[in-house]
Each structure stands twice: as structure tokens, then as C-alpha cells.
N, C-alpha and C positions, 0 to 999 in steps of 0.2 A: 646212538648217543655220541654227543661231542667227546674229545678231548678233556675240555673243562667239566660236562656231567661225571665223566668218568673216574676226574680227581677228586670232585665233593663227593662221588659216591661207592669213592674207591674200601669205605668200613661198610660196606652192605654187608648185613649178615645172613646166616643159615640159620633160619625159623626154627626154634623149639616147638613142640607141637606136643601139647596135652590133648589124651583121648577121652575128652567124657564128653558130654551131650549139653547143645546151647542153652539160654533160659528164654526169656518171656519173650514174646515174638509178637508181631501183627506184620501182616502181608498185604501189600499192596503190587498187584502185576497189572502191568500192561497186555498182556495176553497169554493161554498157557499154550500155545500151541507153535511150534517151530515150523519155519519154511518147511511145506510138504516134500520137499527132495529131500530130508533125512532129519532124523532126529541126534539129540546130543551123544555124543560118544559113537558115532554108528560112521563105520566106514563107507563113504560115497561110492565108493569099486569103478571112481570113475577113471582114474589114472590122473595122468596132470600134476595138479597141486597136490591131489594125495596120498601119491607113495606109498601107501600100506600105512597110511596116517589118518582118523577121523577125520570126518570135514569139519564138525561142530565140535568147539572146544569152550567147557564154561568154565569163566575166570570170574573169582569170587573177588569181588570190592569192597571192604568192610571202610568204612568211612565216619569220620567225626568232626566236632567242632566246636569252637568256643571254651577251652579247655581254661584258659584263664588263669593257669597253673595252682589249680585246683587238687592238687598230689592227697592231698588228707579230705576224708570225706567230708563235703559241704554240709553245712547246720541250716538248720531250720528249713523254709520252703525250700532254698537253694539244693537242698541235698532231698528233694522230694521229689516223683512224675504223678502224675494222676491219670489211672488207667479206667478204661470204659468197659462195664463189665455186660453181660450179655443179656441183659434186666435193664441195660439202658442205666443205673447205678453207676458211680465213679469212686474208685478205691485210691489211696495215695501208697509207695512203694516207697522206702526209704533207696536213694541208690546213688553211684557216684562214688567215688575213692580210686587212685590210677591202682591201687591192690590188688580190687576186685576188676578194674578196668583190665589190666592186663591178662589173669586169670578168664575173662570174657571174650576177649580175642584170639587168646591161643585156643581155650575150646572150641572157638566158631571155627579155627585154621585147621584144627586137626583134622587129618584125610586129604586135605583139601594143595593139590599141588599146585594150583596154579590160582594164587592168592596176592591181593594187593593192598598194601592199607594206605590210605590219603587222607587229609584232613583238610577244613575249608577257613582256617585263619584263627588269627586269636587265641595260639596256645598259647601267649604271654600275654603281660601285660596284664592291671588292674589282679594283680596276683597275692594270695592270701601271706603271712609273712613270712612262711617256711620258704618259698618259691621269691617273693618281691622284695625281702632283705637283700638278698645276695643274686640282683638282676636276673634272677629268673633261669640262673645256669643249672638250678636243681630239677623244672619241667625239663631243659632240651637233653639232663642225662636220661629222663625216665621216659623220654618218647625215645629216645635212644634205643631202650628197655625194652618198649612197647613194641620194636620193630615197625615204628612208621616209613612208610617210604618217599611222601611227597606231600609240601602242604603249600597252600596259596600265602602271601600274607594278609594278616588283617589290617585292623585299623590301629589296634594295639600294638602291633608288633613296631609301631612308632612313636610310642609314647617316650624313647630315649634315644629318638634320634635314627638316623639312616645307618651312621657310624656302628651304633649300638646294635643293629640288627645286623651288621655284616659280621661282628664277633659272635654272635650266636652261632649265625650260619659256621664261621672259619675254625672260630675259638681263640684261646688265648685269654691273658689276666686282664678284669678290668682295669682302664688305663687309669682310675682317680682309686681304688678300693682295694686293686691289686688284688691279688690268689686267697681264695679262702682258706684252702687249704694245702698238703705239700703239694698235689698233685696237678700239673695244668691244665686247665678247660679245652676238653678238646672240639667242643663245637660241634655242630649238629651234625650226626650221620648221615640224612636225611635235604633235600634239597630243600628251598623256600623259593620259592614259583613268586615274580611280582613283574609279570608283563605289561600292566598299567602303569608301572609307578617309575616315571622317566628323571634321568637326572639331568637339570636344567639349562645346564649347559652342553652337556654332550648329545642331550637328547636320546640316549638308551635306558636302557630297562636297568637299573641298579641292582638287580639280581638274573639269575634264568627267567627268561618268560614262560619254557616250557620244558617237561623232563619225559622221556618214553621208557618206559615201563618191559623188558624184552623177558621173555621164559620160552627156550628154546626157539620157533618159530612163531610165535604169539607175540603181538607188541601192540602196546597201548601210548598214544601220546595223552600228555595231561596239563591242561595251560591252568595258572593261577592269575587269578586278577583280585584286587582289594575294591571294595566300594569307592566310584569316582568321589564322591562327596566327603572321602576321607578327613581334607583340609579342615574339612567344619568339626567334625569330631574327635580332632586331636588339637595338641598346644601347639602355635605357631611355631613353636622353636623343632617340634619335633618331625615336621614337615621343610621346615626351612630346605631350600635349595632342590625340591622334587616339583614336580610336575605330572598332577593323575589324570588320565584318560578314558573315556568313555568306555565301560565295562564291555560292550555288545560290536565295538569298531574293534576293541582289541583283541577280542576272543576271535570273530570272525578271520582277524589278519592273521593271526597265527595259524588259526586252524587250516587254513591255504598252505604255509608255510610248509606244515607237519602234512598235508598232501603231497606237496611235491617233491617230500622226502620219501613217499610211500608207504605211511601211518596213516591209515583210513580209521581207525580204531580210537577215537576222542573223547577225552572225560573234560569238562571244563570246573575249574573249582573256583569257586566264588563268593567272595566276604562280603555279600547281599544277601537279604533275608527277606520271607513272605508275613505274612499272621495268617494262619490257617484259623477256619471255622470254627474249632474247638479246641480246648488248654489239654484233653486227650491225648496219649502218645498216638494210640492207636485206633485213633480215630480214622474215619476211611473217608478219604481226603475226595475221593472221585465216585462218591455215592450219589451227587445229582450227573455230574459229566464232566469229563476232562477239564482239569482247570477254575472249575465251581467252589472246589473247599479253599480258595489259598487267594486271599489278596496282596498288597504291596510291591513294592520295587522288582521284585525277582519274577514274576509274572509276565511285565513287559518286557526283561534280559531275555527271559524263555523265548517269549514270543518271535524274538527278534534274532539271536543265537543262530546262527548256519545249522542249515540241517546236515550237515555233517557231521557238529558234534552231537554225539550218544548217550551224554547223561549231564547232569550239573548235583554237583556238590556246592550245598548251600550253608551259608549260616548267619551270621551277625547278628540276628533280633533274636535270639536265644530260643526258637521256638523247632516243636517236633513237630513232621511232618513227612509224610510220603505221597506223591498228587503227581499224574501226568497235567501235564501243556501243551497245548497246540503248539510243534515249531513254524516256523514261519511259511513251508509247506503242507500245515495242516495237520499232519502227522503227531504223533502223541509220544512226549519226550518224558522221561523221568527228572523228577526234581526231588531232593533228600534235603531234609534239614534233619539234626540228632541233638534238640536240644541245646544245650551248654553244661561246661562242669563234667566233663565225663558220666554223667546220667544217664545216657543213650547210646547205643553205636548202630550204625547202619547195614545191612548186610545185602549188599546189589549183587547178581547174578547177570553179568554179563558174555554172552553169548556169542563169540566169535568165531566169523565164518573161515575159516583159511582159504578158500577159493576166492574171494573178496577182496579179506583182509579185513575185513568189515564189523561192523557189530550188527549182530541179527536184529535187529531194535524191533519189534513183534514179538520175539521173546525174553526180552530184560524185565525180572521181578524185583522189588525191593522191600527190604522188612525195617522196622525200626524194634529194637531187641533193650530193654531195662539190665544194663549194668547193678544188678541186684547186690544186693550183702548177705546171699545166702552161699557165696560158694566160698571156697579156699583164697587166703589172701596169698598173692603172690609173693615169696621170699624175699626175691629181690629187691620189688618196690617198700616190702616192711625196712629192709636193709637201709636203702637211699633216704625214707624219709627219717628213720630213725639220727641216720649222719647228720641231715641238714637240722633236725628237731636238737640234737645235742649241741650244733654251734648255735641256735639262735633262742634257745631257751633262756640265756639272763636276761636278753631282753626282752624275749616273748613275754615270760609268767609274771612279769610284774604287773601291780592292779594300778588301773588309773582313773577306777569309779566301781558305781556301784548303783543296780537297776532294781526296782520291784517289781516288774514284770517285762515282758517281751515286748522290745520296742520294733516295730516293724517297718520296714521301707517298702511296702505295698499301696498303691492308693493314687490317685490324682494329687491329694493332701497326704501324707506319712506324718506319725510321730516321729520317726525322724527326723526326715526332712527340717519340722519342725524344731527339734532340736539340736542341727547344725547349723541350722539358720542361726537361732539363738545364741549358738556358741560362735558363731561367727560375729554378730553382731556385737556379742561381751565384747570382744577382743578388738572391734573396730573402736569402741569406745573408750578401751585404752592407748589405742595409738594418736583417737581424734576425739577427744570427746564429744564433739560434734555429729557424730554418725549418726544419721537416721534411722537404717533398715539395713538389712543382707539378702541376700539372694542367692539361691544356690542352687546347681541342676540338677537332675533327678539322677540324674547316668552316671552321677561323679557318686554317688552312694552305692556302692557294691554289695552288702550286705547288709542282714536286720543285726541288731544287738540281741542277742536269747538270751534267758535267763538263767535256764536251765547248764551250770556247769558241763566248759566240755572238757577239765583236763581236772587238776585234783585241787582247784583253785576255791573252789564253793558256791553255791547258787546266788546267783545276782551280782557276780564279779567279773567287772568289764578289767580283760586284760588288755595290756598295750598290743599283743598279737589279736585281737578281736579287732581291736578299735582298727589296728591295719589293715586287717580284712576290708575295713566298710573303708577306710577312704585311702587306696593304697599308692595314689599317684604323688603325691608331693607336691602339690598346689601350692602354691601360696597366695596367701588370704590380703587382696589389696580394698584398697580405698579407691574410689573416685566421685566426683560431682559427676551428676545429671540434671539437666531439670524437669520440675513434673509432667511437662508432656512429654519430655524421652520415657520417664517412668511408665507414664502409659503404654506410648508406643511399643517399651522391652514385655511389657504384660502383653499388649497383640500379637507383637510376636511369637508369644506360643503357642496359638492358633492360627497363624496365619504365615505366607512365604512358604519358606523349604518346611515348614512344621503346620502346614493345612490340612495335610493327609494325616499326620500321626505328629497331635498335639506335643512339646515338652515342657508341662506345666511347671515353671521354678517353684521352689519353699521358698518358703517366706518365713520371716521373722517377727517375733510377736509383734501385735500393733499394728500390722500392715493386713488391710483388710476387702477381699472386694466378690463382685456375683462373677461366677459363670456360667453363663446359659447357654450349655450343649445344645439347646432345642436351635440356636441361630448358627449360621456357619462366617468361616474366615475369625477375621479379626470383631466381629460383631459380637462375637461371643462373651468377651470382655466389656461387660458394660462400664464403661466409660465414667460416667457419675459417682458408680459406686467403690472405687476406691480411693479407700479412706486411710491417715495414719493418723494412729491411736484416736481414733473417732471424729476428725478434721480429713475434709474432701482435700485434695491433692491438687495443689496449687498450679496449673499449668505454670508458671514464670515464676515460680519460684526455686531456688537450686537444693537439693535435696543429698547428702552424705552419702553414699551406696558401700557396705560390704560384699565384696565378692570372691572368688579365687580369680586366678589369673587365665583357664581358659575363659570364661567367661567374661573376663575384662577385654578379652580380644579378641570378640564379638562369636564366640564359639556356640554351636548348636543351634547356628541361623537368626541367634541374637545382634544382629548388625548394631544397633543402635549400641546395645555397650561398648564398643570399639571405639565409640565416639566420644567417652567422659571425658573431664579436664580433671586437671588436679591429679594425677596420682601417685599414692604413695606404698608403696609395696612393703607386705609384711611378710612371717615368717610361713612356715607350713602347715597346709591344714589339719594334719595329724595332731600337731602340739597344740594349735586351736581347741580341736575336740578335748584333747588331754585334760587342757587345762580348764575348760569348763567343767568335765565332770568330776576332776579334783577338787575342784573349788565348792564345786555346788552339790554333791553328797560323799556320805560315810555308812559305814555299816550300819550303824542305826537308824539312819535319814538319807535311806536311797534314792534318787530319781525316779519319779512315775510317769509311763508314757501322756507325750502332749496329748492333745486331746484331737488336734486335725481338725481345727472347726474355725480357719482363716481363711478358707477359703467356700463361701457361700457358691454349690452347686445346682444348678437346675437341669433336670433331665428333661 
């Protein structure tokens, strides 16, 4: 370990260790059987490397992702997995909360000496309002908590900037918000791995590329990389001045590096993500053959990955998963994703040769385990979130509407969606009243509205900490011209370019209407003719008013052509947007009832 690993990781702590037994598990191995020269724990008697020391020593990897600072249990699907039962039946598991999170990883550590926890990006950012009021310094005390030791960054971890991610890491009062409390931010215990993500004039890695892992004569190197395509999925401001690099160049050059150091021993962790076969946790990802259950982006990183590095911690597309990969010698590598929201954690069994240095990769298993709400909440974390709930509760608990039932951001079309669009559009009409439509992405909606009270507020009562849940970035809601063939063309674009593989169909706003026919592919899928507003076809040459927020004004989620408006005029943020639509537009007698999702005409 450097000099500098040594000073960001100079608060490593001495693991607490609760003894009770793990919960819900599925197993996924690579093989159960170890190099026939010895099994685990069993002395080689060869001399040499081992001293009157095992040759095989297994080091336990408990691994997560996408935490989203997710500290209070998630509502609705968010806070649900769907487990496959042995009838071929699928059960839903309420799970998630860092309470019981924590409570789940000291169980799985106890016994266990030689233990390592990592994460694969994304514990901030897009953060519920206990965590995203007060920049998210409440996740990096409670992963503090958690004894994490190393995480990659994500894409989120830039949603405020490079600046803002180096104070997480260092600590310290934010420079515009200042201290929340007496106490100063001391910054993350834990390193933040960002070996891709170069800064643009010096041309290095604006954090560690990579951090080794040491427990007496055992040592693990671990490189983080975020998704190259970062750019597209965050606001230009928060990218401003970096430089991201191809995920599979970068990993491989490290992992040289971390050779010639004498760390044979490589986890890579990566803020890229698969879609496995089935919404399943414990689905069994390798039941036609290596590599069968899991498509997308992370597939081809596997593929490509040096066969030197031993495993890949994965995440960003929010999905569970446990699947070997052919690496690029054929060989069958482990690949983990744990969901999102603390719902899942991962539990790898890596197998280290000390005559080597190596990882026995023939014997690495890995489980994916439901962070359940049947066990004991941790003290601790009831402690921290109680602190940050008592400063942000005046503004939490106030109502800023009012639902009849559960509005859902699941769907190609959402009631949602739907009615952000709408509240976006309200609000374009008071800035212009010339506005035509809104448009809004599907990935800037974080959460459903539920009906069902979750604090002592009443059923069907949208708090201002709800409504932050679902839109917790601080967008702001601009205007600009298009004309109607751009409008077309931003429609193809969600089928087609960097979004051909894995559509991002926008909401849309009442009155804007048109077919999608899944059955064509690319941009064909949008038929063309059929869209219409408020029942008139879409004038190519005509110019058209557009509501949007402001990533998507600058051309965000492979929308190129929005980048191209004229005219713009920037308004306030989309939170107060939502606000003030559903202020406006019900009361406890005459609440909101979910849109109906029927603007956009599908064909399978």
C-alpha cells in the first residue's frame, strides 16, 4: 500500500463481529472442488512458501451496490426482491434498510478472519431526503458503520461535481451549506477507486485507481472503474473538466501494474451492469452454460478483462445476479451484481493460493443473500438515522399533495412519468405560455409515490421528503424550441444510437401522442406518421415549445438532438415543479388519481 492508501486509510477499523447464522442465500460456484494438491485450511508440508502455514487460505468478499443512500428502508417495489421458489413460483421479500444491512454483514463476518467488504459505485447520489438534503454525508457516516473497505465510483458519485466527490472521500463542511452539525465531516474511511475517470488536464485518475487489500501474508489488489459512458448519464456541469476511459484498457493496465507490484490476487469493481434472464435474485444465472443467463454491457468487459483479474463486482442497472464468463482465455470468471438499495449483498468465497499468490479461480463460489427485516436492527444505524431524521424533519413531514392511490414509475409509459411530464408542462406554460409539451426521462424518476403512509402523516399524503425521493437531483426545468422533425428525431432516439440495445423511452405530456412498434427494430420503431399533438400530425417545419429539465436540455441519455434547441430559457427546480403541481391540483378531498399511461400506443 502507498504512502497516500495508507493516509485515506489510516481510520480502518477492528470489525465487530455478531455470532448468529446468515439468512436467505442462493449459490452460484464455479466449481466445488480445489487444486488436487490440497484442500482449504490443510497444510502443503511442502516447506518453501509454507512455513508451518496452510497453502489455501479463503478470504470471504461480501460485496454491494447501488446503495443510492438508501439508509431507511425503501417503499414499495424499491424495497422489495422476488425470490424463485422450488415449484418454479416467485415470492416477493420485503428487504433493504442500512439497519438490517449492517446487522447482515456482521452475521455473514462472524468467524470469519480473513473478510473483505467492497462495493461497485453508486452509494450516493439520487438519494432519498434523510441522505440527499445534507449531500449525502449521512450514507458515507453509515458505510463508515458498515465497515466497508473499498468502492469503485459510480456515475452518481458526480452528480455534484469532481470537487464534491473529493469531500466525501477527505471530509470537511460543505463549502455553500457549511456543517450541519457541531461536529466536522470527517469523510469517508474507506477509499473511492476511480481509475477511469482522468482529470483533463493533468491527465490522471482524480482519485486511487486501485487499493490492496493486506491480512497478514494474504493481499488482494482491487481496481475501480465507473461506466465509460458516464458523460451521457450525468449533467454536464458534473463531469465538467474529466476525462472517462474505456472500462476493459483500464482495468487491464492496472492489473499489470498491481503484477509488477507482486499482487496476483485481483477483484475488479465496476459501475457497469448485465440484465440477467430473470427479475429472480436467485435465479441460477449458468443453468444453460457460462455466460447464457446475463446480457448487456458487462458481458463484453468480462469477455475482454485480463485473465488475471479473479472476479468483477458489478452494478449500475440495478439488477441481481450471480453468472460465470468466458475471460478472454476461455476460462469461467465470476461476475456479481447485488441488486440496488441495500436489498442484497453478495457473499464470494475467494480462494488464495500462498505458493502463487493467486486466486485458485476453480474454486471461487458466490452467493447472493436478501438483506431481510427479520433480523435485529442495528443500534447504531437506528442511532445515525434517527440524528439526520430529527434535522430534516421540518422539512421532511410537510404535505405537498395528495394521491388516491399508488402511482407507479414502472412501465415503458408510468403514471408517473405521466404526471411529471404534466407538471412539467404546467409550469412551462407559466414561464411561456406558448409551450407545447415536456418531456422527461425515465432514470430522473427515482421512486413510485405510495399511498400507503410511511411516517404518521396519513394515507394518500405526498410528503416533500417523498416527492425528494422520486426527483432528488435538482434539475431544472428549461424551455427550448425544436422543430418537428428534431421532435421526431429525440422520439428515435430512444430506440435507436447509444439507446438501440436498451431503449429510454421519455414521458410525455398530455396531448403528445404516438405508435411504438417493438415488433421493428432501431429507430423504425417510432412510427413516424403517428405522432400527433392533441390530435394534429407534428409539423416537420414547424417550431414546437419543449419542457425539459436541464440534463436532458444537454443532450443527456444519448438524446443528441436536445442539445441542439434554440431559445433557452431556464427555470427553477424540478422538485418545486412537482410541488407545486400537486399543490395546485388536489386536497384531501379531491386527491390526484394515477394517469392512466395510454400516450403512448405499443405494439408487441
Amino acid at each position: 500500500m502507498s504512502a497516500t492508501s495508507q493516509q485515506q486509510h489510516r481510520r480502518r477499523r477492528t470489525y465487530a463481529l455478531v455470532a448468529t447464522a446468515a439468512g436467505l442465500a442462493t449459490v452460484g460456484a464455479l466449481a466445488a472442488a480445489l487444486p488436487a494438491t490440497a484442500s482449504p485450511g490443510a497444510d502443503s508440508g511442502r516447506g518453501g512458501h509454507g512455513h508451518g502455514l496452510h497453502r489455501y487460505q479463503d478470504v470471504q468478499l461480501l460485496s454491494f451496490n447501488d446503495l443510492h443512500g438508501n439508509l431507511e428502508p425503501p417503499s414499495g417495489s424499491s424495497g422489495r426482491v422476488t425470490e424463485l421458489q422450488a415449484d418454479g413460483t416467485t415470492k416477493t421479500i420485503d428487504a433493504g434498510g442500512v439497519e438490517y444491512l449492517a446487522t447482515h454483514l456482521r452475521q455473514a463476518r462472524a468467524g470469519k478472519k480473513y473478510s473483505v467488504t467492497a462495493a461497485g459505485g453508486d452509494m450516493v447520489g439520487a438519494s432519498p431526503l434523510i441522505s440527499g438534503l445534507f449531500h449525502d454525508e449521512p450514507t458515507v457516516e453509515a458505510l463508515n458503520k458498515l465497515e466497508l473497505d473499498v468502492t469503485s465510483v459510480g456515475n452518481h458519485e458526480f452528480d455534484e461535481g469532481s470537487k464534491e466527490l473529493a469531500r466525501l472521500q477527505n471530509g470537511g463542511c460543505h463549502p455553500t451549506d457549511g456543517c450541519y452539525t457541531d461536529q466536522r465531516f470527517e469523510g469517508a474511511d474507506f477509499p473511492y477507486l476511480a481509475a477511469n475517470v482522468l482529470n483533463e488536464k493533468s491527465g490522471k485518475p482524480i482519485l486511487k485507481p486501485y487499493w490492496v487489500w493486506k491480512k497478514k501474508d494474504v493481499k488482494i489488489g482491487f481496481i475501480g472503474v465507473t461506466l465509460e459512458g458516464t458523460p451521457g448519464v450525468v449533467s454536464a456541469e458534473g463531469v465538467k473538466g474529466l476525462t472517462f476511459k474505456d472500462e476493459v484498457e483500464t482495468i487491464n493496465k492496472y492489473a499489470k501494474e498491481l503484477q509488477r507490484q507482486g499482487v496476483k490476487s485481483i477483484v475488479a469493481l465496476i459501475h457497469e451492469g448485465g440484465f440477467p434472464a430473470s427479475t429472480s435474485y436467485n435465479y441460477d444465472c449458468d443453468s444453460g452454460s457460462a455466460g447464457s443467463g446475463i446480457s448487456g454491457p458487462i458481458v463484453d468487459i468480462a469477455k475482454n478483462v485480463s485473465p488475471s483479474v479473479d472476479a468483477l463486482v458489478t452494478g449500475h442497472t440495478h439488477n441481481a445476479y450471480v453468472c460465470t464468463v468466458p475471460d478472454p482465455s476461455g476460462e469461467p470468471r465470476m461476475v456479481t451484481s447485488a441488486s440496488s438499495f441495500g436489498r442484497l449483498y453478495t457473499d464470494t468465497t475467494l480462494t488464495y493460493d500462498r505458493f502463487t499468490g493467486d486466486i485458485a479461480r476453480t474454486s471461487v463460489k458466490s452467493a447472493n443473500h436478501v438483506v431481510s427485516r427479520d433480523v435485529t436492527k442495528a443500534p447504531d444505524m437506528t442511532a445515525l438515522i434517527s440524528k439526520w431524521n430529527t434535522l430534516a424533519a421540518p422539512i421532511g413531514n410537510r404535505p405537498i399533495g395528495y394521491i388516491s392511490a399508488d402511482i407507479g414509475n414502472a412501465g415503458t409509459e408510468s403514471p408517473l412519468g405521466d404526471l411529471i411530464a404534466d407538471a412539467q408542462l404546467a409550469y412551462g406554460k407559466e414561464l411561456d405560455p406558448e409551450t407545447d409539451l415536456a418531456l422527461m426521462n425515465p432514470g430522473g424518476i427515482r421512486a413510485a409515490l405510495t399511498y400507503a403512509a410511511k411516517g404518521d402523516e396519513g394515507d394518500g399524503v405526498v410528503t416533500y421528503a417523498e416527492g425528494f425521493t422520486v426527483q432528488p437531483f435538482s434539475n431544472t426545468v428549461n424551455l427550448q424550441d425544436l422543430t418537428g422533425a428534431q421532435l421526431i428525431q429525440v422520439l428515435k432516439e430512444q430506440v435507436s444510437g447509444t439507446n438501440a440495445a436498451s431503449p429510454k423511452i421519455l414521458q410525455i405530456s398530455a396531448g403528445l401522442t404516438y405508435t411504438l412498434d417493438l415488433t421493428k427494430s432501431g429507430a423504425d420503431r417510432v412510427v413516424a406518421d403517428s405522432v400527433k399533438l392533441n390530435g394534429t400530425a407534428i409539423d416537420p417545419a414547424a417550431t414546437y415549445r419543449v419542457a425539459m429539465n436541464n440534463f436532458l436540455a444537454g443532450g443527456g441519455d444519448g438524446f443528441t438532438t436536445l442539445g441542439r434547441g434554440t431559445n433557452p430559457l431556464v427555470g427553477t427546480d424540478d422538485l418545486t415543479v412537482l410541488q407545486k403541481y400537486l399543490t395546485a391540483n388536489s386536497t384531501p378531498t379531491s386527491p390526484i388519481a394515477p394517469p392512466a399511461a395510454d400516450r403512448i400506443t405499443v405494439v408487441r
